[in-house]
Each structure stands twice: as C-alpha cells, then as structure tokens.
FIDREN-981958 format. One record per residue (C-alpha): x, y, z. Coordinates in steps of 0.2 Angstrom, whole numbers, padded with zeros to 4 digits, always signed. Layout:
BEGIN
XYZ
...
***
This chain:
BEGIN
+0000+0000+0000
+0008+0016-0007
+0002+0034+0002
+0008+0050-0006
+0012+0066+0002
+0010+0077-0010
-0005+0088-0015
+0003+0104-0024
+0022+0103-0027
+0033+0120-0027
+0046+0109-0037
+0046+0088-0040
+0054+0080-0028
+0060+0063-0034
+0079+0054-0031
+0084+0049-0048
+0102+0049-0060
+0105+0065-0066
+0117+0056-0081
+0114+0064-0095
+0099+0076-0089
+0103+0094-0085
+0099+0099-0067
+0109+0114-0057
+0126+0107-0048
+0139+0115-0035
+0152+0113-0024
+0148+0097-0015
+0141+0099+0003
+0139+0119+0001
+0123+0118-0003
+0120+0107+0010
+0127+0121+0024
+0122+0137+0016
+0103+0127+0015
+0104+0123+0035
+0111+0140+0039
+0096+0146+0028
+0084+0137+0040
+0091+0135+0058
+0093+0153+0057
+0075+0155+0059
+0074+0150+0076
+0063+0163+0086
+0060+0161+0105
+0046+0173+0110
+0051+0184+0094
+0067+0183+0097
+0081+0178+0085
+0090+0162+0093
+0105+0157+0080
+0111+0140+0083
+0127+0140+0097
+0138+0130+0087
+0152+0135+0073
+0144+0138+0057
+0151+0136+0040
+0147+0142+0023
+0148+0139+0005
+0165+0142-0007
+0162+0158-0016
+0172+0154-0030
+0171+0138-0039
+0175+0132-0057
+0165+0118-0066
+0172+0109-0079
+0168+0093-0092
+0178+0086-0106
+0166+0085-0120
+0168+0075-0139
+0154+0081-0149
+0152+0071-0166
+0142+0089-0171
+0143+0108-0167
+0130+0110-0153
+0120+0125-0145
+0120+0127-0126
+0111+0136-0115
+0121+0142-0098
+0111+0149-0084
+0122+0156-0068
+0118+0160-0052
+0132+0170-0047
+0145+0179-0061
+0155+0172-0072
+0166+0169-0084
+0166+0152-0099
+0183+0144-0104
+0184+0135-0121
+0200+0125-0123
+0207+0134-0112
+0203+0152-0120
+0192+0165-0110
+0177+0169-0118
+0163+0183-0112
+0148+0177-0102
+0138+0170-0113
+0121+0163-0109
+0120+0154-0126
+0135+0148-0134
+0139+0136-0151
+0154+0124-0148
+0162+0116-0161
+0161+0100-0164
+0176+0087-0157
+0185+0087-0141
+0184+0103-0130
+0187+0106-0111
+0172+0117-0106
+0176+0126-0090
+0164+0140-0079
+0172+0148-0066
+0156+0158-0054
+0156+0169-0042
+0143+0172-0028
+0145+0177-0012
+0126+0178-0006
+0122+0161-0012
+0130+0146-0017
+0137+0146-0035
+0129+0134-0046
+0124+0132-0065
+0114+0126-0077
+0120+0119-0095
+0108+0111-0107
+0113+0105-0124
+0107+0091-0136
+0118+0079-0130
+0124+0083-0115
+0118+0094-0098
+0127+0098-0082
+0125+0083-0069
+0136+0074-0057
+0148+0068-0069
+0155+0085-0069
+0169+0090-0059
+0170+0105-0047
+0185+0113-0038
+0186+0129-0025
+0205+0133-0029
+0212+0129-0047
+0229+0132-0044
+0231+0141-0060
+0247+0153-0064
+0254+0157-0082
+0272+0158-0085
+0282+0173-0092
+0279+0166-0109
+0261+0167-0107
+0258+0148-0105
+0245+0142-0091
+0250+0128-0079
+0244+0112-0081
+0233+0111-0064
+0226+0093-0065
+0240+0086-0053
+0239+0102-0040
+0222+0102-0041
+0209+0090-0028
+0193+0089-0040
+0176+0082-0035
+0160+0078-0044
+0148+0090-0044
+0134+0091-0032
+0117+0089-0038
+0098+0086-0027
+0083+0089-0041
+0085+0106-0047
+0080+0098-0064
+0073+0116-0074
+0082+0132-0077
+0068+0142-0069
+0071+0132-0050
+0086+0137-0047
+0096+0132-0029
+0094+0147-0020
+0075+0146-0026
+0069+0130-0015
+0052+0132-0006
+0046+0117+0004
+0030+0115-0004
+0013+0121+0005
-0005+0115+0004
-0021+0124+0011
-0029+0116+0028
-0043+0124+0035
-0045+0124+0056
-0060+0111+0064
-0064+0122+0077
-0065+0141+0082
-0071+0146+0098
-0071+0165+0108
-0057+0163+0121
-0056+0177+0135
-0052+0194+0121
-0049+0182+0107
-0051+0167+0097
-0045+0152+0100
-0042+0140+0084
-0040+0122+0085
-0033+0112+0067
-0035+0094+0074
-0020+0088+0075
+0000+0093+0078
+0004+0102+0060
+0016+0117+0052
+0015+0130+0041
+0009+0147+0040
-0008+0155+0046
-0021+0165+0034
-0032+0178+0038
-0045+0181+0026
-0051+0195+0019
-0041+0207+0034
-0045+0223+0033
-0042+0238+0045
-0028+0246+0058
-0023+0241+0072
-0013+0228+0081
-0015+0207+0080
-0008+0197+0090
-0005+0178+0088
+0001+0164+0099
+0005+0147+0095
+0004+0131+0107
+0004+0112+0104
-0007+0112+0118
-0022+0124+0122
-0013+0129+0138
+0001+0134+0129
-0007+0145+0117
-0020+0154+0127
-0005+0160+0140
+0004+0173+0133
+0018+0175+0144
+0025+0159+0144
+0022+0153+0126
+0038+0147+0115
+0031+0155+0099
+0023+0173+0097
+0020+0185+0083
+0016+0203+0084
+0008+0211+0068
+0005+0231+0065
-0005+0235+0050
-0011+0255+0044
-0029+0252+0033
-0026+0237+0023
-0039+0226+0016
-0031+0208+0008
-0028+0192+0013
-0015+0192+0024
-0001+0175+0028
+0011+0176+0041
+0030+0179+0035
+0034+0163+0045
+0029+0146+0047
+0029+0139+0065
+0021+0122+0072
+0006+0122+0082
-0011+0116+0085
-0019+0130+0091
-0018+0148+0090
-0023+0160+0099
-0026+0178+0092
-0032+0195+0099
-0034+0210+0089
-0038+0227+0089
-0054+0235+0086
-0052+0240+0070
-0046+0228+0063
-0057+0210+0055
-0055+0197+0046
-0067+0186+0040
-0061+0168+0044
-0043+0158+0049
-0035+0145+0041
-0017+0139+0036
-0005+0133+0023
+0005+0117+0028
+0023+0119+0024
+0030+0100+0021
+0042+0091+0009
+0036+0080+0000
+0038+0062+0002
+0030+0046-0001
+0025+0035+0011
+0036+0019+0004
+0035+0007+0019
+0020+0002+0027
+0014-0008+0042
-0004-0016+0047
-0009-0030+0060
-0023-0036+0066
-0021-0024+0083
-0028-0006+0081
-0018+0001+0093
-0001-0004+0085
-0006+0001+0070
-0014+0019+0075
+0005+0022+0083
+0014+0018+0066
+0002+0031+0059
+0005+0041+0069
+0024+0038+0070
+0024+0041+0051
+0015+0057+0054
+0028+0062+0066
+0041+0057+0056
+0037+0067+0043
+0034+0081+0050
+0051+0084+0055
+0057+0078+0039
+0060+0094+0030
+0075+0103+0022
+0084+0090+0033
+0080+0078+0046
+0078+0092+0063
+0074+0087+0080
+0055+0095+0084
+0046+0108+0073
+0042+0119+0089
+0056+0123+0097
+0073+0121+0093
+0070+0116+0072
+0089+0113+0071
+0100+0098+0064
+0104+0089+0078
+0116+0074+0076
+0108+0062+0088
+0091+0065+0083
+0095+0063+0066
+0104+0048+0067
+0087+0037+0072
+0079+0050+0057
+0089+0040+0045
+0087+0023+0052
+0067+0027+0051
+0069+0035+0035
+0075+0019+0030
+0059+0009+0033
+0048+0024+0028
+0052+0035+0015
+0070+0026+0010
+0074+0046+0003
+0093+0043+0002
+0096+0064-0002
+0088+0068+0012
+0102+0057+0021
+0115+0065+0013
+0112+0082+0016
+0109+0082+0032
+0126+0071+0035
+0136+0084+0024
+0125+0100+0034
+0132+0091+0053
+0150+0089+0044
+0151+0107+0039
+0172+0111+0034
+0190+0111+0042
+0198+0115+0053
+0185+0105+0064
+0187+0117+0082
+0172+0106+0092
+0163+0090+0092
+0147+0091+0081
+0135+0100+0088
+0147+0102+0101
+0142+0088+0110
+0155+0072+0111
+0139+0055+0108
+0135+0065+0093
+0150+0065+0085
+0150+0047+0086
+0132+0048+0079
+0138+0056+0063
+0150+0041+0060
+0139+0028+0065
+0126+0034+0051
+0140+0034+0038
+0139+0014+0044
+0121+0012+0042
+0118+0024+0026
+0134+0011+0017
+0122-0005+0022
+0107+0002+0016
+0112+0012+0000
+0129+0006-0005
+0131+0024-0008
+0150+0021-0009
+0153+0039-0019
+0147+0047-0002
+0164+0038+0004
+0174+0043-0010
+0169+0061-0010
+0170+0065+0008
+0184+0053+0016
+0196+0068+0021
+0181+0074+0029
+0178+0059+0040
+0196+0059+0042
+0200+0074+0050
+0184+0075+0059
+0192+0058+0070
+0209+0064+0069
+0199+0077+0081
+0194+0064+0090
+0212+0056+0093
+0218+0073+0095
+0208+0073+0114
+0209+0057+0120
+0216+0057+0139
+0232+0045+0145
+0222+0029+0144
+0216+0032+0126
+0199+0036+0132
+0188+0052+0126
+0183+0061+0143
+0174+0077+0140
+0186+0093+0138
+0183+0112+0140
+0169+0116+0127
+0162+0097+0128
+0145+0092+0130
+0143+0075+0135
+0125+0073+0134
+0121+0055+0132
+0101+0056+0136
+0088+0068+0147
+0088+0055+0160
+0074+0056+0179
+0089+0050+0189
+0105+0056+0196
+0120+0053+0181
+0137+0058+0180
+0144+0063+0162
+0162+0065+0170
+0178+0056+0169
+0180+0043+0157
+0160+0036+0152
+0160+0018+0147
+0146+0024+0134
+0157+0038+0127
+0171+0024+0124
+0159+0009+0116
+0151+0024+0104
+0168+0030+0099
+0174+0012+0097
+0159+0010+0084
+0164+0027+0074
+0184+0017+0073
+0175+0002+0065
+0166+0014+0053
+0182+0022+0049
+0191+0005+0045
+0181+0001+0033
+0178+0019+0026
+0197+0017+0022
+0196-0001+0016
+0184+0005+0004
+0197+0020-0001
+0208+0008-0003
+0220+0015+0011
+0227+0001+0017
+0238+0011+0032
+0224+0020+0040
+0212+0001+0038
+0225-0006+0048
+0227+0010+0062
+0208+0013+0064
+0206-0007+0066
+0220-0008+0080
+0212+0007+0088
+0194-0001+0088
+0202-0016+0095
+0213-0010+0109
+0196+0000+0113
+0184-0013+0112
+0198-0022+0123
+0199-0006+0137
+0181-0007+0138
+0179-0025+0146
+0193-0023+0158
+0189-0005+0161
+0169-0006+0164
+0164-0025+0164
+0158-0029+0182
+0156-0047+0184
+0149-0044+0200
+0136-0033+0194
+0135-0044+0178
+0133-0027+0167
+0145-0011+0162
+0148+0002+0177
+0142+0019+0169
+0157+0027+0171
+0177+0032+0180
+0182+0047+0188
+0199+0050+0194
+0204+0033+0190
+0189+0028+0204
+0174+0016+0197
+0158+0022+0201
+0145+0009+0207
+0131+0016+0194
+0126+0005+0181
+0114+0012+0167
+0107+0006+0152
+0115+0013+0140
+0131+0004+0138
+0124-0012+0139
+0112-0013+0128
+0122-0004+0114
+0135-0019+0118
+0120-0030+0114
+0117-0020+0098
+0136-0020+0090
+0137-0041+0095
+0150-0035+0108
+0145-0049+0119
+0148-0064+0121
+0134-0077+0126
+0135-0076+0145
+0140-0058+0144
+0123-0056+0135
+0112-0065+0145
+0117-0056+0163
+0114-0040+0154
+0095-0046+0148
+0093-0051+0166
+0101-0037+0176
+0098-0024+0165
+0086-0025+0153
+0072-0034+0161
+0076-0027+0176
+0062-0023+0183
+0072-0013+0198
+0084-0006+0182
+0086+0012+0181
+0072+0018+0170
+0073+0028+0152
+0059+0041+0150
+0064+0047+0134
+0060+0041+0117
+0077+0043+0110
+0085+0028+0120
+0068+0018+0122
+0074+0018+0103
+0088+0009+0106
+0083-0002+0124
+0069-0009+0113
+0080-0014+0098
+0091-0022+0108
+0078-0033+0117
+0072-0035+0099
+0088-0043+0096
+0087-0053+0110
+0071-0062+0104
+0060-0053+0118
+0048-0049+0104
+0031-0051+0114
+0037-0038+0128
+0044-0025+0116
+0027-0025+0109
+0020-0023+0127
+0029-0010+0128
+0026+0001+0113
+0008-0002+0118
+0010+0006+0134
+0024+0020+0130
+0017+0025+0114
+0000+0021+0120
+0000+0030+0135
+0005+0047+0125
-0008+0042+0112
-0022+0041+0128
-0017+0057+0132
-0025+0066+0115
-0005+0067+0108
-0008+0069+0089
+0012+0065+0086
+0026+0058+0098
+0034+0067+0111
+0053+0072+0115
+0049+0064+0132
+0036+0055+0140
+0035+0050+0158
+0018+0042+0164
+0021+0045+0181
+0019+0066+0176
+0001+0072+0176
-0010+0086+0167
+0003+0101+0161
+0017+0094+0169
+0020+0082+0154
+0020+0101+0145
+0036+0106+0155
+0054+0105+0151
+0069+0113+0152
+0061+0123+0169
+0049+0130+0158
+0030+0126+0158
+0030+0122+0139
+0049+0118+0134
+0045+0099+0129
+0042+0097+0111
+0026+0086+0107
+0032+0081+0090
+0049+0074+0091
+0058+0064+0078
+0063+0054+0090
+0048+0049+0095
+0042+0039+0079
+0055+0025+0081
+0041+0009+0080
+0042+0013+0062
+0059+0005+0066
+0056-0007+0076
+0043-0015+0065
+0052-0017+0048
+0065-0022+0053
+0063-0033+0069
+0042-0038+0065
+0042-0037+0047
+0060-0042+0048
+0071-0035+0033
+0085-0028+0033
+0101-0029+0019
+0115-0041+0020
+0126-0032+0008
+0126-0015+0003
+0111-0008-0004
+0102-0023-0002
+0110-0035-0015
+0108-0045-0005
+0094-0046+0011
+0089-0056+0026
+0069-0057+0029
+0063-0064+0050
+0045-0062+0052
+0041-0063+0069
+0022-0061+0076
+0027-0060+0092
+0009-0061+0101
+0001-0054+0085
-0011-0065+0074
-0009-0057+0056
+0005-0045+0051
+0008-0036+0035
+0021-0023+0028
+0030-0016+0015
+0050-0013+0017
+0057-0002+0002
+0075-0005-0005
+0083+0008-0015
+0073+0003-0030
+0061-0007-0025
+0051-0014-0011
+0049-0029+0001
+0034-0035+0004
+0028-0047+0019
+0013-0054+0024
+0012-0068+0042
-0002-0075+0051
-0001-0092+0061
-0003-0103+0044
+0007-0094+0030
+0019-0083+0025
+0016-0072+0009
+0033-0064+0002
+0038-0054-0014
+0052-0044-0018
+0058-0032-0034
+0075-0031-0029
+0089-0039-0026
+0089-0058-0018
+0091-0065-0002
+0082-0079+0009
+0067-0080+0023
+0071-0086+0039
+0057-0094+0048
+0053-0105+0062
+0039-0119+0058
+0033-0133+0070
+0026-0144+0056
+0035-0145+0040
+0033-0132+0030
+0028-0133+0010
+0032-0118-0003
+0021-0113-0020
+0040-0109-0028
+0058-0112-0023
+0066-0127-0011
+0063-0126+0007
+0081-0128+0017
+0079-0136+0035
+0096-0126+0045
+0089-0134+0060
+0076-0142+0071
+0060-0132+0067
+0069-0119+0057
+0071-0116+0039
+0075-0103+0025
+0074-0102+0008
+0081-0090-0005
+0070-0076-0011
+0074-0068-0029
+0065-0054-0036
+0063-0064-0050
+0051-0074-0044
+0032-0072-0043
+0023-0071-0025
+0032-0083-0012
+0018-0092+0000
+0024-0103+0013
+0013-0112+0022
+0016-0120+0039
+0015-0118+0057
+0022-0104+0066
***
C-alpha cells in the first residue's frame, strides 16, 4: 500500500540519475550548509532571534565547473548562472555567454562563478549533454601562467570532486529558489477565548496562518501552542508574533511558518477578518513502507509515528518543529534509520550528514556535544548497508578523516575520550542522578563504533595504512572497555570512571548498545538481559530517544512479545493522552501540564519529536524483519516474527524497489523487486512452498532464498 504526500508541489521531488539530464550542480556539501544555515537561522523564541550556538560554515564563493566533452556535431548550449561568471573553451576566456555554439570534437568546457550571497551553481543544457554529477568541481584551481604566457597544467595540484546535484532539474528552479511545498488546511474548530479566538486544526501540524479578507488598523496578536494551555498563555508561550497594519484590506499569511495546534489571536478594534485558516509547509515524500496488524492500537502508533516522522522531515532531518528546528546529530541519526523503513529518501540522508560535517579545521565535536560525533559516524555505517552509496565515501573521506583525527587529538592517558573544555557529554535527558564526567563507558563503546566505521571507510578508499590504524584502535578499545567497565559482580557495564575511581552506577546505555554492535559474548549477553534489561528494579529511560535503542536491543534478543507490550503502553500512554504526534519525552508518572514542561519552563518539551516515531523502526526491521545483508540490499535477510500478534503485513522499500511481507499463524506471503536473499522462519510442522526449495538449517527452522525474479512466495506451515 503506497500513500503519497504530495497535493501541490513547489518543485518535483523525486531521487533519480542525473546522467545525462541537466539539473543545477555545486560545490559538493555547500549547498548542504548554506541550506541549513538558511533554516536553523529562523529559530525565534518569543520573537526573538536564537541562531544555533555551534560553529557555522558556509559555502566556497568561487568555484570552477568543468567537463571534457567530444561532440560528433557543433552544438547550441544554453548556460544559466547563479552568481557571475566567466566560460573557458580550450582553455581560452570567452565573455559570459548565456547561449553559446561549440564546435564539434573534443573541447574542455570550463565556468568559473562567483557568488558570495548564495551558493554558486549552474545550469548547462545542450542536445547531448547537460550539467549533472559527472562533472567536476574545484574551490581553488591552482592556475598561474608563466612569463611566456603559457597556463600551468593544474590537473596534478588540483583536488577535483564531482559535482553536487539534489533535483534542481529546470532552469527556472534554481538552488537558491527552494520552497518546501505548501497545501491549504482549514481549522476544525474556532471558539471566543477570553479577548480572542481560539483555533483548534486537529492535530500537531506546520505552516503558516491566513487571515481572510483582513481589513483595517490596528494591532494582531498571535500565539501558538501544541497544547491549548500553551497558546491561550501569553507569557510563557515558546512561539509569538506581533503584527501592525495601517488600513489594509487583503488576505494576509504570516512571513513565518511555525508548528502548532492551536492559535490564539487577539486583535484590535479595528481591525477584522473574516475567517482563519493555514498553509501546511511539508516536503514532499512518499510513504514507501507500510505496516498493518490485526491490533488497532499498533497500528494507530505507526500512523502516527509516520505522521511524526514526517513532520520533522524537512529541508533535513531536525529534532522538533516547535522549538529548537535545528539539525541535531543524535536525533538525526534514528531520522535515518526510520527513513530507512519509511520513505528510504537517500538525499535527504545525505544532506543532512554533509550540513552536521560542515568544513575544516574541525574546532568542536558536532554540535558540540561528544555522543553526537560518534552519531555522525555511526550513520555513515548504516547509510553504506542500506544504500551502498559508496561515492558518499569517495567524495568525503578527508572529511571523515579529520573529523576523528579530532577525535584522537583529545583522548586522555588511557586512550579514552573524557569530556574537555567546550564538551557536552550529553548521552540522554535521564529522571535520575547521572554523571557525564571522567571517562564514560558509553562515550568509549560509541567511539569504538565510529573506529570500526572508519576502518572500513578506508578499506573502501583503498587505504590500506589507515584500515589497519583505525582497526587496531577499535580493537585496543573494544579491549579497554571490558577490563575498564565490565563488572562481573554486577553482571553489566559500570556507567562510568572518575579519577581513576569506578563508580558503582550501572545504566542502560552501555549495555544494551554492547548487545546491539554483537560486543558480547553469550553469557555476557544473558546477565545483561537479566540485570539490565528486564530489570524490573533497572534504572528507568523516559525518553523516546533511548527507548529507541533499549527496545532494539531486546528486539535482538528475541524478547519480541514484551517489546510490543511496551510500545503499547509507552506510545500508547502518550496516544491516551490526546498526543496527535510523539513526544521528546514521556514519563507516565507526570500528570496534566506537567507532561508540557521541560527545560524549567511550563511548555519547553516538544510534542512532536523525531525521535519519538522509532516503531516505524522497530517493526520493519525486527516484525516485518528485513534488513540488507550487503550493501544496498544485494543481497537481504527477511525474520517475520508475530510476536503475540495474529496477522501482520508490511512493506519494506530497497533503493529501487520494495519488500513485501505478509504472516499469520498458517502462511507466509513474500515478494520482492530487488535484489535476492532468503526467509528465515521458524515452523513446528514441516513447511511446503508454491515456488523455490525449502532448506531445513535446524530443528523447526528453515530458510529459503527469495529472488526478485520470482512471482509471490507463500509458505505455508505452522508458526
């Protein structure tokens, strides 16, 4: 079952080969910063401007494109610029044409742009050619010309990339153009509220309000709120906006678009209007995955986790649409894995990595907090399994490089990371007491992750040197971390060393990422699932970023049936208490407007985190069960499990193509487009198969290899 998104289009959205199509290309990853800086620098806090507190880059303001080109005929090009310029021909200068005749044979077509407002980027269509990703950029040339008059040959000084390119695919939708695409909503309720109105749209939701037919002077007032409470108190609401207008009669949209549920407005006098509505502000993207059971409550939470998800998918994967809208690297992370099982929008991947990278000299951790540099590497992992987008590799390596030679450069005496002046070690917004000092056992195991990534990043570069450094630094790290935090008396990691001291704390986090990365062995494993995981006098996590993880983990550990108590009662619980998208943070023990408050203020906590839709996750790959075995799913794995379900159905999409699952107690139903691979099952009578050979691997379980080839799989058996 297919959903799309996507009523009216500013632009078409679409992932696609931009070989021999044109589209507008730059510098690789500016466009990526100079569009976040676009957007996290509308950040307002009660009207007030609030930048991001990070370091900030921005885009090359020169850059030279060039192609090598051997045309069988003359041919006419157009060349549209965004930024000025100048066209070399064979090396010769020529004016700035924006339609030009080259001759035909071999030329090297090179345009050189400037733009310092906006990130340089052209345009180039011909019959038989256009500018796409095969062309090659550069920031610095390295050109000189002798006393002769001769230019230097720049191809061995010179570090060329391919070009950058999204889906800029028309002369007239130019980079600096994009517009996330808006769509009229009208409200479901309006009702007189103290001097005002108060306007109710249903449901969590972005975009920009419109007042019809406003006419008048005076002042207007409005105030936004994802609860009613919120927006009806005018002192303490996050969001605000202030309007003055001298006899104007038109309709009349706010300059920008904000998240709410409800507004509250007050006016003056003489001012009217004759009704409220909004434009919702969205990219568009189609709903690729699905998920449906027989329970109604699972499947009103992946609804609504989709709906969260894609609300915060946008020019980049951000954290909440209220409050902070910025690009933050943990948050993102779990965006891309749920991407993954949702949309499968690999640009939008891509962007947002390249935006959280930004440029050298790296001067702090990403987003200045430790965990989330190790984030950004981790999802260079997962986007390689998925996508097998191994020119994101080739492009950006130096970048990975010098981003964990930052890393290296702070590691204390015992080659641990150990959070440094200007270090946030954040981990999770935890209800109990937790140290983020010393040398923290869940710094080390992320870290010791981001070397792994890095090894085979260099593999893949074919860098045999830095395969074998970052692979002995993993292993003498993954080494430190047993004998460093492994309790065998507490059967679990310690959370963290001060001062060469062991605390006695033990927290979730490191153990169940152990569990996650295969760290453990198979007793090591089993004391954490007893003394951590289930647990039931544990310390607890009351956020839906590491319930994210806790659940995976006892996912992986077979514990299928609870995990789906769980998300019944987690994401349940926020459901029963009228939450139209998933929270930053949900504690049930919290009651009325305390589950509004965060930060120490009374409406802080986002109500429609990314975070928050992680059972889009959970059930493709753990439920559903696919996930690649090789990069970009050559070649793929497929464990249905029902857990205490009776009848599942889903849809997992692949780069190009989708997996599709059906299970009840009797049969399982699979088809795939893509790629090959085999379905695991467990059966307790023998099973039989419409197509293909039944293997038995041991007693009551069974694959058998699924091609895309192949018509509908149906397996029939007991499970």
């Amino acid at each position: 079952m297919k959903h799309i998104l996507s009523i009216l289009l500013v632009m078409t959205f679409f992932t696609t080969s931009f070989a021999r199509k044109a589209t507008w290309i730059y510098y690789p990853g500016d466009y990526e910063i100079w569009l976040g800086n676009e957007m996290q620098n509308r950040r307002t806090e009660r009207g007030g401007f609030f930048p991001p507190f990070w370091k900030m880059d921005s885009h090359y303001v020169a850059v030279e494109f060039s192609t090598k080109l051997d045309l069988p005929a003359a041919e006419e090009i157009e060349i549209y610029v965004e930024g000025k310029y100048n066209i070399k021909l064979d090396g010769k200068i020529l004016p700035a044409y924006d339609r030009m005749t080259i001759p035909a044979g071999k030329h090297n077509l090179n345009i050189k742009v400037y733009n310092q407002a906006n990130v340089p980027a052209i345009y180039v269509k011909g019959k038989t050619f256009g500018s796409d990703e095969t062309w090659k950029v550069t920031f610095e040339d390295k050109e000189w010309i002798d006393e002769s008059g001769k230019a230097s040959d720049t191809s061995s000084g010179t570090t060329y990339l391919n070009a950058g390119a999204w889906n800029f695919d028309s002369p007239d939708t130019p980079p600096s153009k994009f517009k996330l695409a808006t769509t009229p909503m009208d409200a479901v309720k309006i009702e007189n509220k103290e001097k005002g109105i108060l306007v109710d749209f249903g449901k969590e939701t972005f975009g920009f309000v419109k007042f019809h037919n406003l006419s008048g002077k005076g002042k207007l007032s409005v105030y936004y709120g994802e609860s009613p409470e919120e927006a009806l108190d005018k002192e303490y609401c996050e969001t605000l906006d202030h309007f003055d207008f001298g006899n104007d009669s038109r309709d009349f949209v706010t300059p920008d678009s904000k998240a709410f549920r409800y507004i509250y407005i007050e006016k003056d006098n003489n001012l009217s209007f004759d009704n409220v509505s909004m434009l919702y502000e969205y990219l568009p993207l189609e709903y690729r995955g699905s998920f449906k059971c027989n329970d109604e409550l699972i499947n009103k939470i992946w609804d609504v986790s989709a709906y969260t998800m894609h609300l915060t998918s946008r020019e980049f994967f951000i954290d909440g649409i209220k409050r902070d809208r910025w690009i933050w690297s943990g948050d993102a992370y779990q965006s891309y894995l749920m991407n993954y099982y949702l949309f499968f929008d690999s640009p939008s991947v891509s962007r947002t990595m390249l935006n959280l990278r930004g440029k050298d000299p790296v001067t702090s951790h990403t987003n200045t907090i430790m965990d989330y540099t190790f984030y950004w590497f981790m999802g260079i992992y997962d986007y390689l399994q998925y996508t097998g987008d191994y020119n994101f590799v080739q492009q950006f390596y130096p970048r990975m490089q010098s981003l964990m030679d930052f890393c290296l450069s702070r590691r204390n005496s015992n080659g641990m990371m150990e959070g440094l002046a200007g270090d946030w070690v954040f981990i999770d917004w935890a209800d109990f007491k937790m140290s983020k000092s010393g040398e923290v056992s869940i710094e080390q195991l992320l870290f010791c992750r981001s070397l792994e990534t890095m090894a085979l990043c260099a593999k893949i570069m074919n860098d045999p040197e830095n395969e074998k450094k970052y692979s002995a630094l993993a292993s003498d790290l993954r080494e430190k971390l047993f004998t460093a935090f492994w309790s065998a008396d507490k059967g679990a990691f310690i959370h963290n060393r001060e001062n060469g001291k062991m605390s006695e704390q033990v927290t979730p986090y490191t153990n169940m990422f152990a569990v996650l990365f295969n760290y453990l062995d198979n007793e090591k494993t089993e004391a954490v699932k007893k003394n951590v995981l289930l647990n039931p006098d544990a310390l607890k996590i009351t956020t839906p970023y590491m319930r994210f993880y806790e659940l995976e983990a006892l996912c992986a550990l077979g514990e299928h049936d609870y995990v789906l108590k769980e998300i019944r009662d987690y994401w349940g619980g926020m459901l029963n208490l009228g939450a139209t998208s998933f929270w930053e943070k949900y504690n049930p023990d919290e009651k009325g407007t305390e589950h509004l408050a965060m930060y120490g203020r009374p409406y802080g906590k986002s109500l429609c985190h990314a975070w928050g839709a992680s059972p889009i996750y959970l059930l493709g790959k753990y439920y559903i069960g696919v996930k690649p075995e090789k990069e970009g799913y050559k070649e793929f794995s497929i464990r249905p499990v029902l857990g205490d379900l009776k009848w599942m159905e889903g849809s997992v999409p692949t780069p190009d193509g989708d997996i599709n699952v059906y299970m009840d107690k009797q049969q399982i139903k699979v088809s795939a487009t893509e790629g090959e691979g085999y379905l695991y099952f467990t059966s307790v009578s023998k099973p039989k198969s419409n197509t293909g050979t039944i293997e038995q691997i041991e007693k009551d379980k069974y694959k058998i290899k699924i091609t895309s080839s192949a018509n509908e799989y149906i397996i029939k058996g007991k499970f």
